[in-house]
N, C-alpha and C positions, 0 to 999 in steps of 0.2 A: 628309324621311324619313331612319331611321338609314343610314349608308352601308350597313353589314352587310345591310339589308333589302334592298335597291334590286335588288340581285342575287339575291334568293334567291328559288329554283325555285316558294316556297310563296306567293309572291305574286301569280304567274301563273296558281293552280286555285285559286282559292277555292269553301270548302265552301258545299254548299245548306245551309240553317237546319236540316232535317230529317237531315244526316250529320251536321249541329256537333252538335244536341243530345241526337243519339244515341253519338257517339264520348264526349259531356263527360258522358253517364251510366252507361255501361259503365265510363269509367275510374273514376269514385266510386264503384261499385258494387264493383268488384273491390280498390279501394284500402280501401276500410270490410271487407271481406271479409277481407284478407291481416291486418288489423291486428285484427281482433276475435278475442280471446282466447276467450271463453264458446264460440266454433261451432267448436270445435278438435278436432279428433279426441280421442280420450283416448290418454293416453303409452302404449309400450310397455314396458317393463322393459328390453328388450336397447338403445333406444334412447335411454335415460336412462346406461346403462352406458358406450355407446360414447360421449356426451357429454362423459362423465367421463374416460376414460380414454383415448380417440383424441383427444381437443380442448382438455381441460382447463379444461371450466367446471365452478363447484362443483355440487353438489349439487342447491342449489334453482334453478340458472339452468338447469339441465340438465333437471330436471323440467319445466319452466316450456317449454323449448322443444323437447322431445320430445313433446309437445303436435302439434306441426307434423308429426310423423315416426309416423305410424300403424302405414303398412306396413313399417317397417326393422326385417328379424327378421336379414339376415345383412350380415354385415364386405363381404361382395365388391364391393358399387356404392363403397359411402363409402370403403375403403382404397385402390382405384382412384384417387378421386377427389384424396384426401390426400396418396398417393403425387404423385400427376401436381404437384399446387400446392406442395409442396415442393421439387420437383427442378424447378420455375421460381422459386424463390426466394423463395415466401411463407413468412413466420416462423412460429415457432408459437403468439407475440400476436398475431400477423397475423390467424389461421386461429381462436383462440380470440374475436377480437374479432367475426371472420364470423360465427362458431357462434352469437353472443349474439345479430347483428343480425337476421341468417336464417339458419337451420341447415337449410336445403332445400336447401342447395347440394349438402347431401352425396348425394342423392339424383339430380342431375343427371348430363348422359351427357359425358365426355370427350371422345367422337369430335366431336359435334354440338354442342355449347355453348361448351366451355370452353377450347378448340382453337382453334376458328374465332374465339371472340372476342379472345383473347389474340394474334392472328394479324392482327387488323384493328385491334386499338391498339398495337401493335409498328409497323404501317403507316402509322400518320400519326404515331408520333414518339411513343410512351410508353415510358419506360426500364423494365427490370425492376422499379426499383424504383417507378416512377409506377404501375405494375400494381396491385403488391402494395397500394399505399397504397388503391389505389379500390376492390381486391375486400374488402379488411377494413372499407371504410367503407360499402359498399352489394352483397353478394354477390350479388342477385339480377340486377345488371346485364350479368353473365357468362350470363343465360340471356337477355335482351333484343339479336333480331337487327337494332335500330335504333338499339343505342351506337353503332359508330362516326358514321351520320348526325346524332346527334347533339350530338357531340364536337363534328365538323368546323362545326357553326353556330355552338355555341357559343365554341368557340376564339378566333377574330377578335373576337368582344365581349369576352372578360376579360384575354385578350394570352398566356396563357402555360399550358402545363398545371398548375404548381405553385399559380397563382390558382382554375384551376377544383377543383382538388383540393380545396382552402382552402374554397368554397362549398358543392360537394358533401359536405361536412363537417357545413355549416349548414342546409342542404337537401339531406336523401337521396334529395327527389323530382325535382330540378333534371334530369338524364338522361330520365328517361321521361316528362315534362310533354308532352301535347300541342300541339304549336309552331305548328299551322293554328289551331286553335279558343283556345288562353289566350296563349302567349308571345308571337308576334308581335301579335297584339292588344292585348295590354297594353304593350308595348315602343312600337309605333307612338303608343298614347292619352300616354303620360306623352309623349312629347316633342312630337306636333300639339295636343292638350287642356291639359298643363300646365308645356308650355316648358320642358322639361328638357333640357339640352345632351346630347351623346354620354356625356361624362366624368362629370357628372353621374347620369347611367342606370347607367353602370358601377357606380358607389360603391353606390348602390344594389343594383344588383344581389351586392355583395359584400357589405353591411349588413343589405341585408334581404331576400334572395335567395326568401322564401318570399311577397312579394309578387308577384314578376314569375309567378309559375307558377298566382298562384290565381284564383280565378274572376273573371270580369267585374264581379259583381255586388259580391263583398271588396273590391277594387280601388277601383271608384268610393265603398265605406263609408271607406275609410280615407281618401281623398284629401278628401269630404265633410270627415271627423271632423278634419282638420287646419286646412280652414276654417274651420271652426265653433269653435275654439280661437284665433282671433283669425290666422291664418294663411297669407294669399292664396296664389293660383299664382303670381303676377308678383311676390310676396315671394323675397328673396334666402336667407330660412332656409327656406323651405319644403321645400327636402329632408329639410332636419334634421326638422322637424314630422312629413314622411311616416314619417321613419323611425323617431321615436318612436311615435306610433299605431302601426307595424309590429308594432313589437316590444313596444307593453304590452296588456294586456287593458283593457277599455271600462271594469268593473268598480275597475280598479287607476289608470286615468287618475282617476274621477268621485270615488273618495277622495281622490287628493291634489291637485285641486280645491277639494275639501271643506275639504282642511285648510289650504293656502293663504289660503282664507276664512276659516280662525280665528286666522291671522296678524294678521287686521287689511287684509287687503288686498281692494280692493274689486275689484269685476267690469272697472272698466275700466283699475286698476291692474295686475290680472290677465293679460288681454290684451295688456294692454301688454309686460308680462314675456315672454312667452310668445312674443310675437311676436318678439322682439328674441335670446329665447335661448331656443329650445322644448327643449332638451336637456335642461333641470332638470326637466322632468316625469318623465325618467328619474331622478332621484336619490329615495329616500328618503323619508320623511314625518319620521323620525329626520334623518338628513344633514340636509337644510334645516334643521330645530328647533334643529340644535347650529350651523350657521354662523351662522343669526341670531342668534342668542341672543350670539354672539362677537362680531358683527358691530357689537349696537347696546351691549351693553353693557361689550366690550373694548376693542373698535375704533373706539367713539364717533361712529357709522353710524347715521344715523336711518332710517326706513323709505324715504322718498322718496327717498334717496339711491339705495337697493337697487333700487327704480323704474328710474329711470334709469340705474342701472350692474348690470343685474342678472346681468351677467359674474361678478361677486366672488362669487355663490353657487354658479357652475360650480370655485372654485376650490379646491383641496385646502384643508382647514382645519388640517392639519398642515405641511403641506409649504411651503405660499405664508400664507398668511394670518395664521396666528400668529405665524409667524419673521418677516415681513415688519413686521406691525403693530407688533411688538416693538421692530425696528430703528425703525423711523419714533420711535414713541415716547421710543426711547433718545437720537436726534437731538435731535429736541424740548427734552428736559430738561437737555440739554447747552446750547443756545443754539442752535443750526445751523437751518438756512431746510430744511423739510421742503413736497413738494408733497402733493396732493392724492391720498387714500388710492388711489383710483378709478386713478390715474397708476401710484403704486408698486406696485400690483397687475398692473397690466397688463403692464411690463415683462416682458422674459424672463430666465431668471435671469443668466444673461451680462452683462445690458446693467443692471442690478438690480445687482448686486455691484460693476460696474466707476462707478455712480452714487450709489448712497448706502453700500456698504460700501468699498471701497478709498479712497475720499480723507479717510475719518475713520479708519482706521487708527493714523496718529499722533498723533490727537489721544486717542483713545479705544484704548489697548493690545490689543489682543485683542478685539478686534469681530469681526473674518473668522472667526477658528476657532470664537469661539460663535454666531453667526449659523448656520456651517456645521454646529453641531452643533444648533442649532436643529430645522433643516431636517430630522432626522432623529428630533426627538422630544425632546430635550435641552433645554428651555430655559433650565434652571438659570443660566447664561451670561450670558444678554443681561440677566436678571432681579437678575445679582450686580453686572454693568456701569452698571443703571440707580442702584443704590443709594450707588455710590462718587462721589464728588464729581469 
């Protein structure tokens, strides 16, 4: 079990079925509520004003979230409120960026919220400015009396408040996630169900932050859907796998499956790929079509080759592949012993320049500077280099 778990208070009450799945539909309830625009009260005019003019959002964001703000007919709660979060140091992109995410805040009581929360992350080690960054990226957590408890769980899992910041960025829900009924439940299942190390979890947890918090039922779709992509648990990329499923829609995987298949590549060439580098399901139906396309017919890469090094399609086709294929080739036509593409790709550019660009230097005048300009777009260079005897 995760170390962070072993100790913590919530492992020791565990909920009846009957509190879990009345606690996990309350919170969907009110989380579908707070976000559906149509069941909004209608704006008022002074609230659309004071948007404008006390906050600094345009026009139509103002309308848009004076929506939220029915009863705000006078300045004295919000000025209060704006007063107080200025003279702690929040900006006034800060405060504009709050207005966009939730503009309820202005409505809330200084004594009772905004006080006492800024007073209890002052307490476990938030600078002013670590404040200001988390009331602008999630305002409503200034009225939630269970931030600090759940600061302090999370803390020990991501190492630092400037990492949690960094997720709560990517997840605005990661703070008020319930930690009895989805977090700890799905924390414990990825590393006893799918052998995920501590450090492991973490990456995760900082990639695709919006797994760890969602339902049981998401959870086991995703970790399915990455098996079923040719992808085991006791695979060494299988993070990688989770975290693309995380982060593409089912819809946007099943197309560029599709299109992979009109590469020419068969289902268990497919898998194969997949299995070795799942990351390329993130790229492109475009990206892919132009590295192949370089691949077989600049780089003189046949398919099978792609198969088994299908690293070179994870690789920039400007920055590595071109310049690199280039150089190789420029070797070549020179007489010089070149290895294999799959090789000169792999390198890192370090170890890349001090191998095949610095020891043909004197043979070949100016290789390094066009190579180098290469790498930035330029190929004119390597392309002038191959033509001269």
């Amino acid at each position: 079990m995760l170390p962070f778990l072993k100790q913590n208070s919530y492992l020791r009450s565990p909920l009846s079925p009957l509190r879990a799945i009345f606690n996990t539909s309350i919170c969907r309830l009110l989380s579908t509520a707070s976000q559906d625009a149509p069941f909004a009260s209608p704006a008022s005019n002074f609230a659309v004003e004071y948007l404008i003019n006390s906050c600094g959002l345009p026009s139509d964001k103002a309308i848009q979230r004076s929506r939220y703000l029915p009863h705000l007919k006078s300045p004295e709660k919000p000025d209060a409120v704006l007063q107080f979060l200025r003279q702690a140091g929040i900006t006034e992109p800060q405060i504009r960026a709050a207005a966009l995410r939730d503009a309820r805040f202005l409505c809330v009581s200084v004594e009772k919220c905004l006080k006492p929360r800024m007073a209890e992350l002052q307490e476990i080690g938030f600078s002013p400015s670590h404040i200001s960054i988390l009331f602008s990226i999630n305002p409503w957590l200034f009225q939630y009396t269970k931030l600090q408890q759940q600061i302090q769980f999370w803390m020990p899992i991501v190492g630092s408040v400037e990492k949690l910041l960094h997720i709560c960025k990517r997840n605005f829900y990661l703070l008020t996630a319930n930690l009895e009924t989805s977090v700890i439940p799905n924390l414990s299942f990825l590393q006893q169900q799918c052998s995920l190390s501590v450090r492991q979890i973490v990456q995760l947890i900082s990639s695709a932050p919006r797994l760890i918090t969602s339902s049981r039922e998401s959870l086991l779709s995703k970790v399915s859907r990455a098996e079923e992509l040719g992808v085991p648990r006791s695979s060494g990329m299988f993070l990688d796998a989770l975290k693309v499923v995380s982060s593409l829609k089912e819809s946007t995987i099943d197309a560029r499956l599709l299109y992979w298949r009109s590469l020419g590549f068969s289902s268990k060439e497919l898998n194969s790929i997949i299995c070795k580098t799942p990351q390329l399901l993130s790229h492109s139906e475009n990206l892919i079509g132009c590295k192949m396309e370089f691949l077989i017919k600049e780089a003189i890469c046949d398919k099978l080759r792609v198969v088994q090094n299908p690293v070179l399609l994870a690789y920039s086709l400007e920055k590595r592949l071109m310049p690199r294929s280039l150089v190789r080739k420029l070797l070549e036509s020179k007489g010089f012993p070149v290895k294999a593409l799959a090789s000169c790709m792999g390198l890192d550019e370090v170890r890349f320049v001090e191998k095949f660009v610095l020891p043909y230097e004197h043979a070949i005048p100016g290789l390094h500077q066009a190579y180098r300009d290469a790498c930035f777009g330029n190929v004119s260079g390597l392309k002038l280099l191959m033509k001269t005897s």
